[in-house]
C-alpha positions in Angstrom: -41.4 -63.3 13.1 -40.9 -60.2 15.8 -36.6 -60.9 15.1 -36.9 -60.8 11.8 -39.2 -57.5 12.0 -36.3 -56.3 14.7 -33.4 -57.5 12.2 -34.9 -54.8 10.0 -35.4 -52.2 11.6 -31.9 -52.0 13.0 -30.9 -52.4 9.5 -32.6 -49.6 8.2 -31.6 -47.6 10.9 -27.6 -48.3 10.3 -28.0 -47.8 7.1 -29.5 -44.1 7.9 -26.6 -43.6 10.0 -24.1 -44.5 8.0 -25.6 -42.1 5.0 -25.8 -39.1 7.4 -21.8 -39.8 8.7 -20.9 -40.0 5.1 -22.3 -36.3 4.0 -20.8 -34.9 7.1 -17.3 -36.6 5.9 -17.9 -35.0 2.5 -19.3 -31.4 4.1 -15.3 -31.1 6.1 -13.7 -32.4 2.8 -14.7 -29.4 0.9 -13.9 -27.2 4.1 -10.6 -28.9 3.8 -10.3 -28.2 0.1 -11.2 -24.6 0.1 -9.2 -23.6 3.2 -6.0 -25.0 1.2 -6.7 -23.4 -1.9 -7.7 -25.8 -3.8 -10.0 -25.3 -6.7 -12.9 -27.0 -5.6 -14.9 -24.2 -3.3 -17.3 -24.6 -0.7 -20.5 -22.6 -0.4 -20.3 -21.9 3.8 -20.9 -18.4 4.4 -18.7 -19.0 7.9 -15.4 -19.9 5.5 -16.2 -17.0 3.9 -16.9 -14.8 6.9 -13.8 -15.8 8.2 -11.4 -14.7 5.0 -13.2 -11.7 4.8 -12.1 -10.7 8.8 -8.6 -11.4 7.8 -7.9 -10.4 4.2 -10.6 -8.1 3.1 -12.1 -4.4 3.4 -15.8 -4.5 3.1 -16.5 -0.6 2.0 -14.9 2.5 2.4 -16.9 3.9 4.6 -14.8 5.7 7.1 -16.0 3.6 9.7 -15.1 0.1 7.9 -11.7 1.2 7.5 -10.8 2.4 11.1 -12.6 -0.8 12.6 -10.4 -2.6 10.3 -6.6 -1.2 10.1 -7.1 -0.6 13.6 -9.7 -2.5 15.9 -10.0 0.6 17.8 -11.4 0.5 21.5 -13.4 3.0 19.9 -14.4 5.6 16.9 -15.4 9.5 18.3 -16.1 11.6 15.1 -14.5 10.1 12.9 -11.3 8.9 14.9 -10.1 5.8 15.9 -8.8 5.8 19.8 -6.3 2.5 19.7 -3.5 1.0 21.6 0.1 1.3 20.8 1.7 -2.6 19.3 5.3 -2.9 17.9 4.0 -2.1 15.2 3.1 1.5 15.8 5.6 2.2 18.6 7.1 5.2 16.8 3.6 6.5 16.4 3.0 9.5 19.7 0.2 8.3 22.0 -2.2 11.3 23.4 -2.9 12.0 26.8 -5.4 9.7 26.9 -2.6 6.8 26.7 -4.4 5.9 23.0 -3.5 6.7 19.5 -5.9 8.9 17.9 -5.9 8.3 14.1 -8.3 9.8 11.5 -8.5 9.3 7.9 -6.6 11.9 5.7 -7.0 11.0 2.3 -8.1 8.4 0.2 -6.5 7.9 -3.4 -8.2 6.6 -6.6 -5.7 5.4 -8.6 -8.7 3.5 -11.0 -8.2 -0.3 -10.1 -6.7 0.2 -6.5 -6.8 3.0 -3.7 -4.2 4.8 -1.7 -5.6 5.1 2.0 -3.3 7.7 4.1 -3.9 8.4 8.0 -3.0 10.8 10.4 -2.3 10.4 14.2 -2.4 13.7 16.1 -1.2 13.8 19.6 -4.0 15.6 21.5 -4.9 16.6 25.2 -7.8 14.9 27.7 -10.3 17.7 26.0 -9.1 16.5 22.3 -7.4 19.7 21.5 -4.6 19.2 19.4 -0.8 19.7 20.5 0.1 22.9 19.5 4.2 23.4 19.5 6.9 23.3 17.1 7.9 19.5 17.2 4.3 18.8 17.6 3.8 17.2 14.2 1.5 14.1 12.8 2.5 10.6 12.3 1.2 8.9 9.1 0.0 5.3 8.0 -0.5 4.0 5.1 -2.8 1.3 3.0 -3.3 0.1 0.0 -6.8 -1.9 -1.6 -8.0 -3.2 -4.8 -11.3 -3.4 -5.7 -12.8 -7.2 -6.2 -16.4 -7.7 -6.7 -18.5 -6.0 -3.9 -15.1 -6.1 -1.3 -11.6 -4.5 -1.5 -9.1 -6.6 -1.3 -6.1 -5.7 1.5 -2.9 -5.3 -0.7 -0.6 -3.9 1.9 -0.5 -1.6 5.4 1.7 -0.1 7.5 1.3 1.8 10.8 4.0 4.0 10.3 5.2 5.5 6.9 6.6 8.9 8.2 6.5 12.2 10.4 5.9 15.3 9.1 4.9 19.0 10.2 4.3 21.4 12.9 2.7 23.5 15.2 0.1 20.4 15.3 -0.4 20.2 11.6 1.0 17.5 8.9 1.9 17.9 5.4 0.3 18.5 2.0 0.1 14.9 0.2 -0.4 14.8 -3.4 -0.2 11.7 -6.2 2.7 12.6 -8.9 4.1 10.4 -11.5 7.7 10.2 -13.2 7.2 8.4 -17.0 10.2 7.2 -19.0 10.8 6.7 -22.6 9.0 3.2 -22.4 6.1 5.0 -21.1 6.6 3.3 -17.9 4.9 5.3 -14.8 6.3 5.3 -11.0 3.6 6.8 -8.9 4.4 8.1 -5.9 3.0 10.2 -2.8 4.6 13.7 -2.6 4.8 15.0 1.1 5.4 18.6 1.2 6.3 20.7 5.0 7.0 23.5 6.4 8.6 24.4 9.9 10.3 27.8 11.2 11.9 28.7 14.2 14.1 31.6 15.9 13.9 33.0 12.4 14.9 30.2 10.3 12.9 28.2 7.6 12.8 25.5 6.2 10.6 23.4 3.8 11.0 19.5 2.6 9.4 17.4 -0.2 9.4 13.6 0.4 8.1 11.2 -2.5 7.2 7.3 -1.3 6.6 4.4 -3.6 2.7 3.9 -3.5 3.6 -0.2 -4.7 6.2 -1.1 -1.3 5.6 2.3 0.6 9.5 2.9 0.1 11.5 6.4 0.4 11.7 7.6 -3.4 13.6 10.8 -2.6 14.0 13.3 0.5 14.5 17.2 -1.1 15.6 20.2 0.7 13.5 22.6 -1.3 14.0 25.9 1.1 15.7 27.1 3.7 17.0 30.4 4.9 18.5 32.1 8.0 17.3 35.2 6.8 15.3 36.0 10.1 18.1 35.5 12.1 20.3 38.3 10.6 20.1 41.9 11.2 19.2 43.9 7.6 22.3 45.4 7.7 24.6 42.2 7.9 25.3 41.0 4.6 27.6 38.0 5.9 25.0 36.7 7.4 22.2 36.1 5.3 22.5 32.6 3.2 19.9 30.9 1.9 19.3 27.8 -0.9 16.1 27.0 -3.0 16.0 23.9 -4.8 13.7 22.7 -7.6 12.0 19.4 -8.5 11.4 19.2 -12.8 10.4 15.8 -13.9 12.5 14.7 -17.0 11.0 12.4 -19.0 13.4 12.0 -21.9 16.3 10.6 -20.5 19.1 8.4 -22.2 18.8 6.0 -19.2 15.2 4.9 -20.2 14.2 5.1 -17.0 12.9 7.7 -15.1 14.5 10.5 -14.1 13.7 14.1 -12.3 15.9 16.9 -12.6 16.8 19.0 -9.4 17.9 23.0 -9.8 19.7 24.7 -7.0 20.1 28.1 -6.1 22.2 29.2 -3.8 22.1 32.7 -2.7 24.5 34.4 0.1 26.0 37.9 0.6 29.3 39.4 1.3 29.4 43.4 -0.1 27.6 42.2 -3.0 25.3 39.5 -4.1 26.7 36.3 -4.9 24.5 33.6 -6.4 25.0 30.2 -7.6 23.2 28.0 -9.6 23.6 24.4 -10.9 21.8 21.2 -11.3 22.0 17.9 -11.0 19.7 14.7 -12.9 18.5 11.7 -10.5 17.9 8.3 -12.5 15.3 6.5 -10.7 17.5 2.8 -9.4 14.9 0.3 -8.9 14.3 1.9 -4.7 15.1 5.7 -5.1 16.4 8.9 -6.9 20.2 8.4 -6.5 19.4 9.2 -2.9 22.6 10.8 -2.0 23.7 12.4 -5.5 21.7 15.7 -4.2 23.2 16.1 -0.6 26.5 17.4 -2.9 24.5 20.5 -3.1 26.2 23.5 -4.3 
């Protein structure tokens, strides 16, 4: 009688087992399934915690999106201190042997968001560089909103340089249409920089979809500080004007650009002319405008 009651009990007790081994197979199954993408989803916040640390922005809270572009060592008002990769070796560290990037701008373009940041080389005190090359280095990220998250379409460390005398540029959103009503929305950088009594100022436009150069425009620059008032020969100068054209043949679009060329020998000579830029597919013509006048 006592085997037959031990017979049981071991029974039951395998039998326990074996159901317990079984829902543990089925729990790494659907871990299985949903890390490959399959459509049967599993409800463990840990596999959901984990795709969030890789592929998604939780707010935009300054602070959630320094902590995640750049897993800084640490954030001091507003600023992210981190350490140079490959990725950002083009980027100036500070004196302080860390980058110091803040955010500049964010951009609601309704369903997704432009995020720009600026680097500034600064001293041990945090003072900013102040020189003529001293400039700011800028990075670039792009979301899409999903649910209560931001999805992580795109980043890079280093989209361009720009400024001086320890300021950047001015960044706006512009768009060129074409006849289909097709808009390419770009970021416009616009700078400044003088020096031994020459100036200069720049307009560069970047693809807000791959972060490519659209167009790099000489918009101003003059030697006028360098000549004596008296010195005719000496003085030349060229402005240059950006005009979106939206009703080109091409279909596509198209900008035009308007030079003026000014110089003077006994009397003043000015030239004017202007040349159209059909957007390619990657850029304005690039090179068209570098004829000049």
């Amino acid at each position: 009688m006592k085997k037959i009651i031990l017979l049981a009990i071991t029974a039951i007790f395998v039998f326990i087992s074996s159901c317990e081994k079984k829902s543990d197979l089925n729990k790494i199954d659907s871990l299985s399934l949903h890390n490959t993408g399959d459509s049967i989803k599993s409800s463990t916040a840990a596999v959901i915690t984990n795709e969030e640390s890789i592929r998604f922005l939780k707010s935009l809270s300054k602070t959630d999106i320094l902590t995640k572009f750049f897993n800084p060592y640490k954030i001091i008002n507003d600023t992210a201190l981190w350490k140079q990769d490959l990725e950002s070796i083009e980027i100036k560290l500070s004196d302080d042997d860390y980058i110091h990037s803040v955010i500049d701008t964010v951009f609601n373009l309704g369903t997704s968001h432009i995020i720009l940041f600026a680097t500034y080389e600064t001293f041990l005190n945090g003072e900013i560089h102040y020189c003529h090359p001293c400039n700011v280095d800028y990075s670039i990220a792009s979301v899409i909103k999903e649910g209560n998250h931001y999805r992580i379409k795109s980043f890079k460390k280093h989209l361009t340089t720009k400024g001086t005398m320890g300021q950047g540029a001015y960044v706006t959103i512009v768009e060129f249409n074409n006849l289909n009503e097709n808009t390419l929305t770009c970021l416009k950088f616009e700078d400044e920089w003088f020096g031994g009594g020459a100036m200069m100022s720049a307009q560069e436009y970047f693809n807000t979809e791959d972060f490519s150069s659209l167009l790099y425009l000489e918009t101003h620059n003059s030697n006028e500080g360098m000549c004596d008032e008296t010195d005719f020969k000496c003085i030349n100068k060229t402005e240059r004007e950006l005009i979106p054209f939206n009703k080109h043949p091409s279909q596509k679009p198209a900008i035009i650009i308007k030079y003026k060329h000014t110089y003077f020998d006994k009397k003043l000579i000015i030239i004017e002319k202007s040349d159209t830029l059909i957007y390619d597919g990657y850029h304005f013509n690039k090179d068209v405008y570098y004829e000049g006048v």
